[in-house]
C-alpha angles and dihedrals in degrees: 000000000000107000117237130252085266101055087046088047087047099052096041089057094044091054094042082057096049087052094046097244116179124187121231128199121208117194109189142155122257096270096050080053083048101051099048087046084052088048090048097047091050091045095041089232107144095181112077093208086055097049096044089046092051094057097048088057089047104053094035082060085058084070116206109314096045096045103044093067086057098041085049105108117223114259126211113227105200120198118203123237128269086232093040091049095049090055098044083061089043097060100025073057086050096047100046092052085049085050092044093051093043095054087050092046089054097043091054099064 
């Protein structure tokens, strides 16, 4: 007799659980999915849990000092601009002589 979806379900979860298999969810942006298709197509991986498990493995065999430059987001320097700047002095300059003729003010009294 042919077992039922159930029973195939049922044994496929209980040996998922023997091996300690744990599911992973992964949320990204179009170019993240991209990125992995375009990995896929050049290695010739069709399954997306293979191809992310592989380079896990991957990267984790580069040990420390190979994996960290790839694992190193990229960061942003922003430089301010030459106008903002010039206002941002402007009004820090406006500020202190308001401070400074507050605090004689006080101590005046």
């Amino acid at each position: 007799m042919a077992k039922s979806n159930a029973d195939r379900s049922a044994k496929a979860a209980a040996k998922r659980k023997e091996r300690g298999e744990e599911e992973i969810r992964l949320h990204c942006l179009p170019g993240t999915r991209q990125a992995l298709a375009d990995l896929m197509v050049w290695s010739g991986i069709e399954e997306q849990g293979e191809a992310i498990t592989l380079m896990i493995h991957n990267l984790h065999g580069l040990g420390p000092r190979g994996a960290l430059p790839l694992l190193t987001p990229p960061r942003h320097e922003y430089v301010i601009p030459e106008n903002v700047s010039r206002k941002l002095k402007l009004a820090y300059r406006q500020q202190e002589l308001r401070h400074s003729g507050d605090c004689a003010a006080s101590s005046k009294i």
